[in-house]
Biopython code that builds the backbone (N, CA, C, O; Angstrom):
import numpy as np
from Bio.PDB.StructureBuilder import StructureBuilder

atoms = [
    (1, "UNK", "N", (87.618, 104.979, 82.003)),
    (1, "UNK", "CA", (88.184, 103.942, 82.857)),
    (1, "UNK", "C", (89.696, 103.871, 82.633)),
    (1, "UNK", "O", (90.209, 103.841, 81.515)),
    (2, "UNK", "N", (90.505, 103.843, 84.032)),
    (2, "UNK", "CA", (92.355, 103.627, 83.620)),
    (2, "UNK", "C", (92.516, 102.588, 83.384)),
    (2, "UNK", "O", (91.561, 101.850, 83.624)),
    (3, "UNK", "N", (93.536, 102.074, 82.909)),
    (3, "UNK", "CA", (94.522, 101.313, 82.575)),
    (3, "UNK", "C", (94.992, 100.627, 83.407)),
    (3, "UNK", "O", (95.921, 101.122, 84.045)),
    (4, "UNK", "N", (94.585, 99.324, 83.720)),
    (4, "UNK", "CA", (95.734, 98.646, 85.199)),
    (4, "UNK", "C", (97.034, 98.980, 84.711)),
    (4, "UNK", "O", (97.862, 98.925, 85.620)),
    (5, "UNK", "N", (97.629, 99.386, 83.338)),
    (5, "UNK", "CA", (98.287, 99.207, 82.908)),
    (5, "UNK", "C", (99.415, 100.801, 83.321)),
    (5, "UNK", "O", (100.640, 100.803, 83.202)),
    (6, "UNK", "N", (98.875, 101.565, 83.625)),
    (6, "UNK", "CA", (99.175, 103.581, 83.463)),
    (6, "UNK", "C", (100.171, 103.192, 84.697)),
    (6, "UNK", "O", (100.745, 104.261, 84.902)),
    (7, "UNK", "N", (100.523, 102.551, 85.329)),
    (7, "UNK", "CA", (101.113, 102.879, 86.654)),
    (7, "UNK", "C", (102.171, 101.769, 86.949)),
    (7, "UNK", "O", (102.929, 101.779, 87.918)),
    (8, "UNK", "N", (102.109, 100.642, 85.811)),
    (8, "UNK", "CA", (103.155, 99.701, 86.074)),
    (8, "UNK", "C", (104.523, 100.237, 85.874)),
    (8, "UNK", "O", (104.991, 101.117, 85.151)),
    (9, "UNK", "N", (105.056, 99.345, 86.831)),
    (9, "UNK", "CA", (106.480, 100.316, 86.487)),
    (9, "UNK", "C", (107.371, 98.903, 85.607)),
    (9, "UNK", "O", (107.356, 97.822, 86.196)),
    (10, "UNK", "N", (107.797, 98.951, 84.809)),
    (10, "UNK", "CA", (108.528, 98.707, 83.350)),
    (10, "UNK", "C", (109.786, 98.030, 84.152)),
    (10, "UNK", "O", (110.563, 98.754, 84.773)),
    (11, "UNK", "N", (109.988, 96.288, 84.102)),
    (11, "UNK", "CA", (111.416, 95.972, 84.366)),
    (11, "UNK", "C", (112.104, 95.340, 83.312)),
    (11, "UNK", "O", (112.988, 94.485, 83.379)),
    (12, "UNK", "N", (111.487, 95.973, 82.139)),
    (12, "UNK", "CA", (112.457, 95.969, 80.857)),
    (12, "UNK", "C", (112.997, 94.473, 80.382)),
    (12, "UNK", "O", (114.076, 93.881, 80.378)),
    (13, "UNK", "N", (111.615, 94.200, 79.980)),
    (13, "UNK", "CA", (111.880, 92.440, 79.811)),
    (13, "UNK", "C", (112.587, 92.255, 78.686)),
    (13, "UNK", "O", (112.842, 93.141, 77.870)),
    (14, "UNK", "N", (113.037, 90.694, 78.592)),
    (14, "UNK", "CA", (113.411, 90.921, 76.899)),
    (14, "UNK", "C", (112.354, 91.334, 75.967)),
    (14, "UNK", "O", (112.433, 92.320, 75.234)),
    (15, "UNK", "N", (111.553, 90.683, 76.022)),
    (15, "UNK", "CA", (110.365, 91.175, 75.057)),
    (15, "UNK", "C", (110.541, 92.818, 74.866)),
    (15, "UNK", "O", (110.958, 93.243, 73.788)),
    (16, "UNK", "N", (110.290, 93.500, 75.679)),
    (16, "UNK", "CA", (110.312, 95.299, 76.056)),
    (16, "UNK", "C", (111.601, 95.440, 75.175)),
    (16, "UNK", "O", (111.804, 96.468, 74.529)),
    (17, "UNK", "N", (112.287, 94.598, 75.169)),
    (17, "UNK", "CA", (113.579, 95.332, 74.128)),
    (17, "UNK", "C", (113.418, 94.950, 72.829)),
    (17, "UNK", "O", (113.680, 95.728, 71.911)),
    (18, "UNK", "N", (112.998, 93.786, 72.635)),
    (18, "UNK", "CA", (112.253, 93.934, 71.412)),
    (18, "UNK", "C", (111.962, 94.787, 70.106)),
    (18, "UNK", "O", (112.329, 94.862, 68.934)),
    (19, "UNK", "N", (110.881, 95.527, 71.207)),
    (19, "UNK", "CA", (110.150, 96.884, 70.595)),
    (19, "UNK", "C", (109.072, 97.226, 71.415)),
    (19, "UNK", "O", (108.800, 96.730, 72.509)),
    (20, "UNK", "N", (108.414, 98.195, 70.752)),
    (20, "UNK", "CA", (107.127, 98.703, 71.956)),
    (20, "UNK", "C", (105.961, 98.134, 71.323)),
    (20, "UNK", "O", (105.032, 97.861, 72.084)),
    (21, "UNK", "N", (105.811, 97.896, 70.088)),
    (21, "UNK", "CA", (104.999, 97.072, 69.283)),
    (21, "UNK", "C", (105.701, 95.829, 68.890)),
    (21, "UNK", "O", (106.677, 95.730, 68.145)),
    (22, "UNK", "N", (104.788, 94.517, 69.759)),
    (22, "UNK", "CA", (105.417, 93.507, 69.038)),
    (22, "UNK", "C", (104.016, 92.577, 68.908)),
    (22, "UNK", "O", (102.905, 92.793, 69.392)),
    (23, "UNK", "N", (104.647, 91.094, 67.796)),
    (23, "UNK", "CA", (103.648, 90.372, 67.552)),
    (23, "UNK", "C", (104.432, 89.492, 68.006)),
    (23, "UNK", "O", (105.649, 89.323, 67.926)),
    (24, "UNK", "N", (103.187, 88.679, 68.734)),
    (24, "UNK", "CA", (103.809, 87.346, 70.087)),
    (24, "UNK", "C", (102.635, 85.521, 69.055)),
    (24, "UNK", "O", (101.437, 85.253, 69.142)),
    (25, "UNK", "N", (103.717, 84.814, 68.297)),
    (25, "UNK", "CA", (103.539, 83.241, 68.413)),
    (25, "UNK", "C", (103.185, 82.510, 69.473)),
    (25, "UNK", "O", (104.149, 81.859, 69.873)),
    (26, "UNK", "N", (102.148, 82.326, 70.143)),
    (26, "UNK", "CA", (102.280, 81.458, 71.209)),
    (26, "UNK", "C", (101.824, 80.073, 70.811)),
    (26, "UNK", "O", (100.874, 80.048, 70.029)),
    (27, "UNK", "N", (102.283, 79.014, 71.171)),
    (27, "UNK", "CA", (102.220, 77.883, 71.045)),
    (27, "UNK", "C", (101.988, 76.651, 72.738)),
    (27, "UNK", "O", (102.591, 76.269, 73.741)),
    (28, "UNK", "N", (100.796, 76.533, 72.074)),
    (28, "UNK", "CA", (100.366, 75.953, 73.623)),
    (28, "UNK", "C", (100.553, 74.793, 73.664)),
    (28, "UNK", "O", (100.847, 74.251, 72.598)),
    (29, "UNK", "N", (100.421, 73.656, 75.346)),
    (29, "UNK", "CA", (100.680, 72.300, 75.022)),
    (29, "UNK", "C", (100.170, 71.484, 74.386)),
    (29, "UNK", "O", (100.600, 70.373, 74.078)),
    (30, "UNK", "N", (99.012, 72.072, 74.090)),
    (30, "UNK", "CA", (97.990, 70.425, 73.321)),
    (30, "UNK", "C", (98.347, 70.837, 71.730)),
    (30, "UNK", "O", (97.449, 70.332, 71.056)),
    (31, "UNK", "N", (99.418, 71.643, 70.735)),
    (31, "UNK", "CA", (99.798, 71.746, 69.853)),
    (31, "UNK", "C", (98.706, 73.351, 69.250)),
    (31, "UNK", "O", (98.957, 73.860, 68.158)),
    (32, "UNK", "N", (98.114, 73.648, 69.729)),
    (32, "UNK", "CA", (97.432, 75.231, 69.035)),
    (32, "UNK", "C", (98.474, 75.952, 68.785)),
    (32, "UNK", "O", (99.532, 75.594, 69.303)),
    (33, "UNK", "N", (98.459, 77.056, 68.001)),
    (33, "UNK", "CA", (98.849, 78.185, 67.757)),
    (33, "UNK", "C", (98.468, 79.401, 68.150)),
    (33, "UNK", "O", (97.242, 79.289, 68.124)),
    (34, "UNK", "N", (98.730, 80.607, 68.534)),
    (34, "UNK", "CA", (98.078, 82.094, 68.584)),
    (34, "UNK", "C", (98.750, 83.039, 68.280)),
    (34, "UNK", "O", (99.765, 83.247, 68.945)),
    (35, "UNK", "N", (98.470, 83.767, 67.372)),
    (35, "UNK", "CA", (99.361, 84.646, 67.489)),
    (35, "UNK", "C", (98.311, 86.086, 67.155)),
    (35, "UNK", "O", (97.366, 86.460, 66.462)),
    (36, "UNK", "N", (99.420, 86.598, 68.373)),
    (36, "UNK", "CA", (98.559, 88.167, 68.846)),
    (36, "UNK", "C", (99.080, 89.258, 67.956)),
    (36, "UNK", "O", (100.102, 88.677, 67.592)),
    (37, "UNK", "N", (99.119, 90.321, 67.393)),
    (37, "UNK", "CA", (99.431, 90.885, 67.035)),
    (37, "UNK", "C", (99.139, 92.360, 67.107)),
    (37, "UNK", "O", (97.961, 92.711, 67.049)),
    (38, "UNK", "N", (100.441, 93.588, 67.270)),
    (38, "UNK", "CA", (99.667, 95.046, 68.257)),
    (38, "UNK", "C", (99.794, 94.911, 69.638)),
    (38, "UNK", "O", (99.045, 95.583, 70.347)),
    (39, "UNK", "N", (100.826, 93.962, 70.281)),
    (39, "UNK", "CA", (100.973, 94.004, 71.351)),
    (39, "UNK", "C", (101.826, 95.412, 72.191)),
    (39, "UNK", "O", (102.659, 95.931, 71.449)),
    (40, "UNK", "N", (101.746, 95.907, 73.258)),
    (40, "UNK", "CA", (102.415, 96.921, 73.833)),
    (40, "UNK", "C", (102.967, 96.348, 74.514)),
    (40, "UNK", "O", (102.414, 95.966, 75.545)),
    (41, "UNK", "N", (104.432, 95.997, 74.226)),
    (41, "UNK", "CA", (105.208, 95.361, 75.044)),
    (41, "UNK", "C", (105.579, 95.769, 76.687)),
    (41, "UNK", "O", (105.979, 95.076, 77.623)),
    (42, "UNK", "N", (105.254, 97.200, 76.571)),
    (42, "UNK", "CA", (105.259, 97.957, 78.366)),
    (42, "UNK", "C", (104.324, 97.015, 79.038)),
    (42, "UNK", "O", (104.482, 96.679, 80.212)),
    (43, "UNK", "N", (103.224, 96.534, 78.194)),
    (43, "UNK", "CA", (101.888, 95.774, 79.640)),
    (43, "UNK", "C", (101.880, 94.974, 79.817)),
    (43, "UNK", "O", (100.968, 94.506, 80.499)),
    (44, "UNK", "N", (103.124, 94.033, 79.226)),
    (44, "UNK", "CA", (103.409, 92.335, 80.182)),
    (44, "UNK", "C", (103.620, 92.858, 81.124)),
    (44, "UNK", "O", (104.316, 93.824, 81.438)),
    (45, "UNK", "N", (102.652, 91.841, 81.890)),
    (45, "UNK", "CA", (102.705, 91.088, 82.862)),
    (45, "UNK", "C", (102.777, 89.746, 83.555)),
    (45, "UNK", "O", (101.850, 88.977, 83.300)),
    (46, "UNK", "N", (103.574, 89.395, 84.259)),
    (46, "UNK", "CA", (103.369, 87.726, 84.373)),
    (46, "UNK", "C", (103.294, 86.901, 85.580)),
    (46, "UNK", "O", (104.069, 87.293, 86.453)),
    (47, "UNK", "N", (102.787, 86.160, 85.806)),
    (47, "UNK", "CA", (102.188, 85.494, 87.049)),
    (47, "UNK", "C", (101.642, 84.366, 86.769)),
    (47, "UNK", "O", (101.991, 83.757, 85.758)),
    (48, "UNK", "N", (100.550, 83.813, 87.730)),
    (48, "UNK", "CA", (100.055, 82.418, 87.012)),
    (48, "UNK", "C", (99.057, 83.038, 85.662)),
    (48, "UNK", "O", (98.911, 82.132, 84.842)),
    (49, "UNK", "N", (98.477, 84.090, 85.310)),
    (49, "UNK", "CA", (98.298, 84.304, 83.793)),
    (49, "UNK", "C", (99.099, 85.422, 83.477)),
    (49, "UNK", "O", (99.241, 86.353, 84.270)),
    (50, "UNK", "N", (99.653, 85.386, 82.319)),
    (50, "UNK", "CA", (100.260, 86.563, 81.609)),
    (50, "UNK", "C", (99.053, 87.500, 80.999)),
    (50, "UNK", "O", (97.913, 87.057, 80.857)),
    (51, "UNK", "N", (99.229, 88.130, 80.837)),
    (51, "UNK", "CA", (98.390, 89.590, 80.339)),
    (51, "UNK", "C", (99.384, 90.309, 79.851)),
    (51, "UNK", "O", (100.591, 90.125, 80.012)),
    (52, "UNK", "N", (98.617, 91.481, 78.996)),
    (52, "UNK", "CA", (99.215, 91.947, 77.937)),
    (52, "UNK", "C", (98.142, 93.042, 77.093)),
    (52, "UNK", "O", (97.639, 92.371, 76.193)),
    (53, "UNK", "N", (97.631, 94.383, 77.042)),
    (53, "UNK", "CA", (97.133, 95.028, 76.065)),
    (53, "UNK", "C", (97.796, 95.168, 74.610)),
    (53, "UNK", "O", (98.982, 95.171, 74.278)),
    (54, "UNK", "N", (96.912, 95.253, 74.047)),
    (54, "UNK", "CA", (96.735, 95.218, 72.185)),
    (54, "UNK", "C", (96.780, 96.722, 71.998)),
    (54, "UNK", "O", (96.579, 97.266, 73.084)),
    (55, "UNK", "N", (96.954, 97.518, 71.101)),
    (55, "UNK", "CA", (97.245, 98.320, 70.253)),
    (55, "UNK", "C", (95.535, 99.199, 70.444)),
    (55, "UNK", "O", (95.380, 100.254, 71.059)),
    (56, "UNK", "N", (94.599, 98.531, 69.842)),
    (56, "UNK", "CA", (93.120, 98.644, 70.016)),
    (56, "UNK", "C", (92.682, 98.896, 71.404)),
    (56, "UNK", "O", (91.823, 99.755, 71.607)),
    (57, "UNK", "N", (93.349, 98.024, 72.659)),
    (57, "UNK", "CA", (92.369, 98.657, 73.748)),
    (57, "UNK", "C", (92.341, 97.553, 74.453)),
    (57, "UNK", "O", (92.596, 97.673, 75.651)),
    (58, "UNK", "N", (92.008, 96.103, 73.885)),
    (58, "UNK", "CA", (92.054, 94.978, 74.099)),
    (58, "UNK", "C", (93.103, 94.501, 75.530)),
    (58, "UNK", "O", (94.161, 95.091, 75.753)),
    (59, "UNK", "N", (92.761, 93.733, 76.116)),
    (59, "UNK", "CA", (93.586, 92.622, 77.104)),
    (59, "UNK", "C", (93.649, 91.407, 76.607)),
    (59, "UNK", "O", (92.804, 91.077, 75.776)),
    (60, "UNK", "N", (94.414, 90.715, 76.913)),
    (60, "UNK", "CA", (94.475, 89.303, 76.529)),
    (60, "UNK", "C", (95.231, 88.712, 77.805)),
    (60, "UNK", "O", (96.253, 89.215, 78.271)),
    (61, "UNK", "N", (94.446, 87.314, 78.421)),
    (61, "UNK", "CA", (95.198, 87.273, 79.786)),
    (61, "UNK", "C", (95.113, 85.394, 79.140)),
    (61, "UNK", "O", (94.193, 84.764, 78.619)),
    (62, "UNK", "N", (96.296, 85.080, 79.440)),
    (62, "UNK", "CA", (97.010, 83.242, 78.982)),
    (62, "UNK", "C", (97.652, 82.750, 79.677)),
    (62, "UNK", "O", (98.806, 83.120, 79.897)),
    (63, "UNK", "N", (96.904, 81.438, 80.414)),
    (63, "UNK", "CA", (97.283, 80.539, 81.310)),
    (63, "UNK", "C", (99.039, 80.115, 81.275)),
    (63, "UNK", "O", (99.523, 79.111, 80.752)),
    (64, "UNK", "N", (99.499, 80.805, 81.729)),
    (64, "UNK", "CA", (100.869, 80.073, 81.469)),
    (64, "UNK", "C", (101.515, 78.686, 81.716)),
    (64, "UNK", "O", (102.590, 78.219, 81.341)),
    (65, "UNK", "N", (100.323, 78.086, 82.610)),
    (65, "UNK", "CA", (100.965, 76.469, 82.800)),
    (65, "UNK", "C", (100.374, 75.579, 81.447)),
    (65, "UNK", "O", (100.444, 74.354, 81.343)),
    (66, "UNK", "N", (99.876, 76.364, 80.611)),
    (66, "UNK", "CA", (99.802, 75.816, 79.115)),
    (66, "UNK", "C", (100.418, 76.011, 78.146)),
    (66, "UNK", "O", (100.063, 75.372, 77.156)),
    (67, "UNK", "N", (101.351, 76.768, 78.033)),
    (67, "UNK", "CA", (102.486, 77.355, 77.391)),
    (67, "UNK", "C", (103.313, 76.350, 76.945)),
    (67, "UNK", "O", (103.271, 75.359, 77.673)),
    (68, "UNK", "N", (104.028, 76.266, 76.027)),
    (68, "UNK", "CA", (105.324, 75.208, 75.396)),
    (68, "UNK", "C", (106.297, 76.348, 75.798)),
    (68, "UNK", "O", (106.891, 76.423, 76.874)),
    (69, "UNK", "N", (106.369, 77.256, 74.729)),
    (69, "UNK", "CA", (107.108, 78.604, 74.207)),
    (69, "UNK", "C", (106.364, 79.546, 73.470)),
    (69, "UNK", "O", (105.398, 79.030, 72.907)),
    (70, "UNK", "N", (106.490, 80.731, 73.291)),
    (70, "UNK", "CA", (106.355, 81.716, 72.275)),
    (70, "UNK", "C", (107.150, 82.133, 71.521)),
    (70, "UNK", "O", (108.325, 81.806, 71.682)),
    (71, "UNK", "N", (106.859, 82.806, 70.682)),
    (71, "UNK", "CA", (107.857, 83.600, 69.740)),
    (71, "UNK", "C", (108.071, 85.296, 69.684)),
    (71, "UNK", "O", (107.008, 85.593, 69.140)),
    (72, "UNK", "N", (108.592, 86.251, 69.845)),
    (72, "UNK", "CA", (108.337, 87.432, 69.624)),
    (72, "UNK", "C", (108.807, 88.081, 68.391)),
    (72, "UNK", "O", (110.022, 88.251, 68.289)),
    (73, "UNK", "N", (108.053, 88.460, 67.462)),
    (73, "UNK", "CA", (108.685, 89.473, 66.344)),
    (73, "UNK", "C", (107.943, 91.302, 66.578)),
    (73, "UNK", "O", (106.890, 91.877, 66.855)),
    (74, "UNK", "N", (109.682, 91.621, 66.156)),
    (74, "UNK", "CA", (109.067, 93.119, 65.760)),
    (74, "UNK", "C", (108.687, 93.942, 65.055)),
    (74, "UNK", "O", (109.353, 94.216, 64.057)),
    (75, "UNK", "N", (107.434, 94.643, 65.346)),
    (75, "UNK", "CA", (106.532, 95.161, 64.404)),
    (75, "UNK", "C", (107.500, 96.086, 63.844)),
    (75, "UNK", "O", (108.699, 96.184, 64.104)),
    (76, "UNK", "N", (106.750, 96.781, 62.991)),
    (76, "UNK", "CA", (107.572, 97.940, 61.920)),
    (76, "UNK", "C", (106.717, 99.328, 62.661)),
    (76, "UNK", "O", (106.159, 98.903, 63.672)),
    (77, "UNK", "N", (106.531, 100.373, 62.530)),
    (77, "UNK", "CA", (106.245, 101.428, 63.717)),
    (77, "UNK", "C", (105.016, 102.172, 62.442)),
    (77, "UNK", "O", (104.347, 103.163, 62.734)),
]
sb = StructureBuilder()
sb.init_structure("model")
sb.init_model(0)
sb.init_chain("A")
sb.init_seg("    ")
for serial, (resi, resn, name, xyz) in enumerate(atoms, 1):
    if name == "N":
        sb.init_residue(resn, " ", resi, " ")
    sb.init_atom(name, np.array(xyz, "f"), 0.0, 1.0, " ", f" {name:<3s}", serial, name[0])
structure = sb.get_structure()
């Protein structure tokens, strides 16, 4: 099975400069925490949910009208 991901074309977010591996803090409104880690910064995407593949294979898709802020750090390679 492809990748929704094989064909996006890359508009070089901040995140993407980052690194190509990053780990994303998200902090939602009702006070939670998440933090993802093994992210491929090429497969943001964003809309009313953000999405994003993991390192493993994984998707992760997050309501963005629940969002405060995130954080991005960069992985080591």
């Amino acid at each position: 099975m492809a990748s929704i991901f094989q064909n996006k074309k890359s508009y070089k977010s901040s995140v993407e400069e980052r690194g190509e591996i990053v780990t994303q803090i998200i902090c939602f409104s009702n006070g939670n925490k998440k933090t993802f880690k093994g992210i491929k910064s090429g497969t943001i995407m964003q809309g009313e949910f953000t999405h994003f593949e993991l390192i493993d294979g994984r998707r992760i898709y997050i309501n963005t009208k629940n969002v405060d802020f995130f954080e991005v750090i960069k992985e080591n390679p």
